[in-house]
C-alpha positions as CSV (number, residue, x, y, z in Angstrom):
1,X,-11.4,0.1,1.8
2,X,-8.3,-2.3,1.6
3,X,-6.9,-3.1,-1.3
4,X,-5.9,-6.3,-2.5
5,X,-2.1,-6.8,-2.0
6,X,0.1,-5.6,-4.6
7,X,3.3,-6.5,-5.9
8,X,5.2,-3.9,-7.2
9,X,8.1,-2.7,-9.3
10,X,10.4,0.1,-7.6
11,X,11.7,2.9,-9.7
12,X,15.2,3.2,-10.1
13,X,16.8,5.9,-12.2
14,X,18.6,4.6,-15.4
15,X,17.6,0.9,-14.6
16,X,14.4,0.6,-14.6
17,X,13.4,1.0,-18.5
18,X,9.8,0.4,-20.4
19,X,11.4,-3.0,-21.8
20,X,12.1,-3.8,-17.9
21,X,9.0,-3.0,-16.6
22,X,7.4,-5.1,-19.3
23,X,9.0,-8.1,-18.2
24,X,8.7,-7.7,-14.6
25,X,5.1,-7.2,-15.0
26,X,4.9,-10.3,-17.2
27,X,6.2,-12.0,-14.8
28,X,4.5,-11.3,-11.7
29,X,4.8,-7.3,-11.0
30,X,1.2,-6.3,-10.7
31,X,2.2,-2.6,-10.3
32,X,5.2,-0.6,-12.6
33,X,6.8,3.2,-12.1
34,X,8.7,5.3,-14.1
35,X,12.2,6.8,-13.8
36,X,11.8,10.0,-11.5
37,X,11.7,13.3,-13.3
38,X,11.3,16.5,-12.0
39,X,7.8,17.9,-13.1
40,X,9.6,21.7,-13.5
41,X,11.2,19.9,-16.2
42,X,8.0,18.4,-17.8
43,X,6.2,21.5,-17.4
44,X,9.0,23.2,-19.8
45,X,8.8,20.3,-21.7
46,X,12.3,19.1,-21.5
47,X,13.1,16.0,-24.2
48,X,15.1,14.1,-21.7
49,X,12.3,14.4,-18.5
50,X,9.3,14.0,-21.6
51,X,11.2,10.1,-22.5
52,X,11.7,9.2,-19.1
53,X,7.8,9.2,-19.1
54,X,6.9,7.8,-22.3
55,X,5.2,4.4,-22.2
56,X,5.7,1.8,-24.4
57,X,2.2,-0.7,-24.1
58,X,-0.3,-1.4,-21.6
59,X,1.5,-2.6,-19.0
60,X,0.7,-0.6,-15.8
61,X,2.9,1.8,-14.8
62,X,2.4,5.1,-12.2
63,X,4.8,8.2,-13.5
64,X,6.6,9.2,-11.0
65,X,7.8,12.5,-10.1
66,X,9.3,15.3,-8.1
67,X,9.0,18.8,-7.3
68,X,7.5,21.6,-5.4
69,X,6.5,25.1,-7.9
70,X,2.6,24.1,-7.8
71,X,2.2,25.9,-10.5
72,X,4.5,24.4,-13.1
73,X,2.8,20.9,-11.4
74,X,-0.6,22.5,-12.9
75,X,1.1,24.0,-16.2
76,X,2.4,20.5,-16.6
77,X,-0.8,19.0,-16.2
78,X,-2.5,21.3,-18.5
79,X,-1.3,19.8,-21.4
80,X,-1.0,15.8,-20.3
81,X,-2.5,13.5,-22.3
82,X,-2.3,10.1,-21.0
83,X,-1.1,6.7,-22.6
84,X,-1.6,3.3,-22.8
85,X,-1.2,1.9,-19.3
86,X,-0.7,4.9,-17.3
87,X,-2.6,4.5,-14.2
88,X,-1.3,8.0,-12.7
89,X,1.3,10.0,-10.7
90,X,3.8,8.7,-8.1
91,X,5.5,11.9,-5.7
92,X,8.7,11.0,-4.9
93,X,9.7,11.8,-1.4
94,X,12.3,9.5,-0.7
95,X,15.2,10.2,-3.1
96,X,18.1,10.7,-0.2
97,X,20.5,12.1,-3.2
98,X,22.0,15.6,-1.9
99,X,21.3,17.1,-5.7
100,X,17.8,16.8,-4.8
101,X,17.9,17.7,-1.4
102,X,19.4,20.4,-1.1
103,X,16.7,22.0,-3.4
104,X,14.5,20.8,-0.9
105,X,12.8,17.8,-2.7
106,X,13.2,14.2,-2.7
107,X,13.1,13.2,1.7
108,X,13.1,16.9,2.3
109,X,9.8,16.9,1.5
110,X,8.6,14.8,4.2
111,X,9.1,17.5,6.8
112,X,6.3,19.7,4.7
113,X,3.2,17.4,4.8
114,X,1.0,20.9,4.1
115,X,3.1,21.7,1.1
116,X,2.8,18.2,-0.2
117,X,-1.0,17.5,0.4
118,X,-1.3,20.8,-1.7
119,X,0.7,19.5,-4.4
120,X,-1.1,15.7,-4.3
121,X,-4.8,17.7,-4.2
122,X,-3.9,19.9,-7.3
123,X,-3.3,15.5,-8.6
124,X,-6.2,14.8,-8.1
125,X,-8.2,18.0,-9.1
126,X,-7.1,17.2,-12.1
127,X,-8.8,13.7,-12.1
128,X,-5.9,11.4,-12.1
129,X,-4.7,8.8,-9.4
130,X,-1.8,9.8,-7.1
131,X,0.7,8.2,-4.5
132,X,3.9,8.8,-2.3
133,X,6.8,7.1,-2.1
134,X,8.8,8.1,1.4
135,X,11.5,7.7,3.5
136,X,10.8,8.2,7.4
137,X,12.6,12.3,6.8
138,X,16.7,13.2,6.3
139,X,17.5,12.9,10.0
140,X,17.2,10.8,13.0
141,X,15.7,13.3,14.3
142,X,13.3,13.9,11.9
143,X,11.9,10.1,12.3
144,X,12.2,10.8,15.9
145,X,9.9,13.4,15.7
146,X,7.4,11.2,13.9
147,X,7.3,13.6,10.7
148,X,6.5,10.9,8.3
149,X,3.8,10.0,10.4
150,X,2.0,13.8,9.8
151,X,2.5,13.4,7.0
152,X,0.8,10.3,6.0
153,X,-1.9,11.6,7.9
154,X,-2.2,15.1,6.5
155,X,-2.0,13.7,2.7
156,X,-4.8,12.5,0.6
157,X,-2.3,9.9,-1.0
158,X,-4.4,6.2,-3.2
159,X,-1.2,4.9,-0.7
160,X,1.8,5.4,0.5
161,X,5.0,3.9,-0.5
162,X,6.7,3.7,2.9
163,X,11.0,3.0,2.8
164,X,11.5,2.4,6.3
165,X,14.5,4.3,7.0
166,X,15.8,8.4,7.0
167,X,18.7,9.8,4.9
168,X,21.2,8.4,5.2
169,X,20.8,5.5,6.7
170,X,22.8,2.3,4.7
171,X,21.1,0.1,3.0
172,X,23.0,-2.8,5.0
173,X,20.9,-1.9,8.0
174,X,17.9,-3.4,8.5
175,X,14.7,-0.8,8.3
176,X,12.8,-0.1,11.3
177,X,10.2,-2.4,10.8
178,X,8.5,-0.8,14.1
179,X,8.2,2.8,12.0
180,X,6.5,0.6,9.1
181,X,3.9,-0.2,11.4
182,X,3.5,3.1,13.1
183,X,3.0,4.2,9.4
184,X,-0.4,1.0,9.2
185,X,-1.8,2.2,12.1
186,X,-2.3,5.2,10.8
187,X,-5.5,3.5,8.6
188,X,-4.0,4.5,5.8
189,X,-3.1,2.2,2.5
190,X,0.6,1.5,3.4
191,X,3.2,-0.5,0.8
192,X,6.8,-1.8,2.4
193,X,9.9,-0.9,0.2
194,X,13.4,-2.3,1.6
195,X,15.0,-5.3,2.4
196,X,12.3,-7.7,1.0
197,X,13.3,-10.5,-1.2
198,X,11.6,-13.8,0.2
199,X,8.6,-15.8,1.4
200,X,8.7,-15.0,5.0
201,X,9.7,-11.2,4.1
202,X,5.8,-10.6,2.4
203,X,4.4,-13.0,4.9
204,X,5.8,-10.7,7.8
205,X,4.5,-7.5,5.7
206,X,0.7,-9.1,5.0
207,X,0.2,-9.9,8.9
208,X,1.9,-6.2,9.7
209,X,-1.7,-5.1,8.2
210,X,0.5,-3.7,4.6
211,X,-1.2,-3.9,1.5
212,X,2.2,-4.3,-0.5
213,X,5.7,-4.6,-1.0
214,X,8.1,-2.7,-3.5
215,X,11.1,-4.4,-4.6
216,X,13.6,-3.2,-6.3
217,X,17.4,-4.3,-5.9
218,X,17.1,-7.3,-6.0
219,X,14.8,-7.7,-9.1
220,X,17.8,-6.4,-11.1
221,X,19.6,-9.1,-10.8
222,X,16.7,-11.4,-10.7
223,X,13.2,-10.0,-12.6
224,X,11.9,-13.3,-11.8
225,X,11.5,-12.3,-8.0
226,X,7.8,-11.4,-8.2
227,X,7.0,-15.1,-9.7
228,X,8.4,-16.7,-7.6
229,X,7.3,-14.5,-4.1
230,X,4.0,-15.6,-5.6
231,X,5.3,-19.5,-6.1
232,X,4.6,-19.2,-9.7
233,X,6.8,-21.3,-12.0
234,X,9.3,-19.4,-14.3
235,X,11.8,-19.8,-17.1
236,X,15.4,-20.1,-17.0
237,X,16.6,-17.0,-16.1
238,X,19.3,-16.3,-19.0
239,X,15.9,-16.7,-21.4
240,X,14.0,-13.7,-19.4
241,X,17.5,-11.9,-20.5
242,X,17.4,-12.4,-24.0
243,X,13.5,-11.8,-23.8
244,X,14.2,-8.0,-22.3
245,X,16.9,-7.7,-25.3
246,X,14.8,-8.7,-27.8
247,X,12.3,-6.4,-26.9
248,X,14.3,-3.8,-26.2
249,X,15.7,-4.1,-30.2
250,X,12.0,-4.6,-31.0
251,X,11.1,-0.9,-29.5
252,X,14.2,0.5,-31.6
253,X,15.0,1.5,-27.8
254,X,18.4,2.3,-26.0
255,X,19.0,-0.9,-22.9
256,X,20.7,-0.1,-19.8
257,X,24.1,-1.3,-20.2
258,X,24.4,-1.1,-16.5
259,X,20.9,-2.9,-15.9
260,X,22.8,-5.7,-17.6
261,X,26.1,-6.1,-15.9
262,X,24.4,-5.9,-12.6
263,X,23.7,-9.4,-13.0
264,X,27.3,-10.3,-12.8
265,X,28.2,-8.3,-9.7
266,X,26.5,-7.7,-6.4
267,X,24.4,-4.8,-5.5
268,X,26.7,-2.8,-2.8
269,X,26.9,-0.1,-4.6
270,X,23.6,0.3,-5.9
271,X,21.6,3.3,-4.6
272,X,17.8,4.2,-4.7
């Protein structure tokens, strides 16, 4: 069954905070996720992987997370209890940092679509809601080789979180829009991530057959991009600004310095 189509709030490591994601979703973001955390971590109950996942109010947000021990995934679960606004787990398997990697998580994970439907199932036999969020593998190759496309296939994913492009690939090149739709022809619930910040962008996406778009980059600099995609009228900008601050010192919360002075420089060096 489709969906309806979703506008949604990437994640972004140390940017994307619960005063953010209360704004965005305020203005326009149907759909909210978490900093990613390794679930290893969570299952030991680490205090800086527990905050990343704490929820502030009801706005709805997916926690997002990493990993591959399916039994610290289940310890983990064991002793969840969820929040206000949790609507359940994002897998992360599109992280292209080499930290992760090289531990064989983050787009590593897209060449092991057994290993991850495992991992999703054990999700779900625990009765909560579960997605992906991908890359098309680490190599050329790998996309070559149509990986992502078993595994979209092999997973029981709600949808999949599709960033059209491998590794390393830079962010200045455009995603292969032709792999995207590889990945809706597969019948499954697809959502495009990358390179999508106007009109025409989610018009091209809804007559590709996807059921969504992430954004992320450029709502940093402007949280108002979801309004207005929808051609809903908005504030001034600077007043969404003070609005995420005042919040932010109404939580008693730590804001992301860098969250803020992305808005006076340009996003080149932004990654994730």
């Amino acid at each position: 069954m489709k969906m309806k189509f979703h506008y949604m709030l990437a994640p972004m490591e140390k940017l994307v905070d619960a005063s953010f994601r209360t704004i965005c979703h305020k203005y326009g973001a149907d759909l909210t996720f978490t900093e990613l955390v390794r679930f290893e971590g969570l299952a030991k109950g680490n205090n800086s992987a527990v905050k990343r996942i704490r929820l502030c109010d009801d706005t709805p947000t997916y926690i997002q997370f990493m990993g591959k021990i399916e039994d610290k995934l289940e310890k983990f679960l064991n002793k969840f209890e969820p929040s206000n606004g949790f609507l359940g787990f994002n897998f992360n398997l599109g992280c292209p940092s080499q930290n992760y990697t090289n531990q064989g998580v983050g787009c590593a994970m897209v060449k092991r679509p057994t290993k991850t439907a495992r991992l999703v199932d054990i999700v779900k036999d625990y009765g909560y809601a579960v997605n992906v969020k991908m890359r098309l593998g680490m190599t050329k190759i790998e996309k070559e080789d149509k990986l992502f496309i078993k595994l979209i296939e092999k997973v029981n994913a709600d949808f999949f979180v599709v960033h059209a492009r491998y590794r390393s690939e830079s962010y200045r090149k455009e995603p292969d829009w032709n792999a995207l739709e590889e990945c809706v022809n597969t019948g499954k619930s697809i959502i495009a991530n990358g390179n999508i910040e106007t009109i025409d962008h989610v018009t091209f996406m809804k007559e590709m057959g996807c059921e969504g778009v992430m954004i992320g980059r450029p709502a940093l600099i402007n949280p108002l991009i979801f309004a207005e995609l929808r051609g809903i009228s908005t504030p001034l900008l600077d007043e969404v600004w003070k609005e995420y601050l005042e919040l932010v010192n109404s939580r008693e919360m730590n804001y992301s310095k860098r969250l803020l002075s992305i808005e006076k420089n340009d996003l080149k060096n932004l990654k994730g």
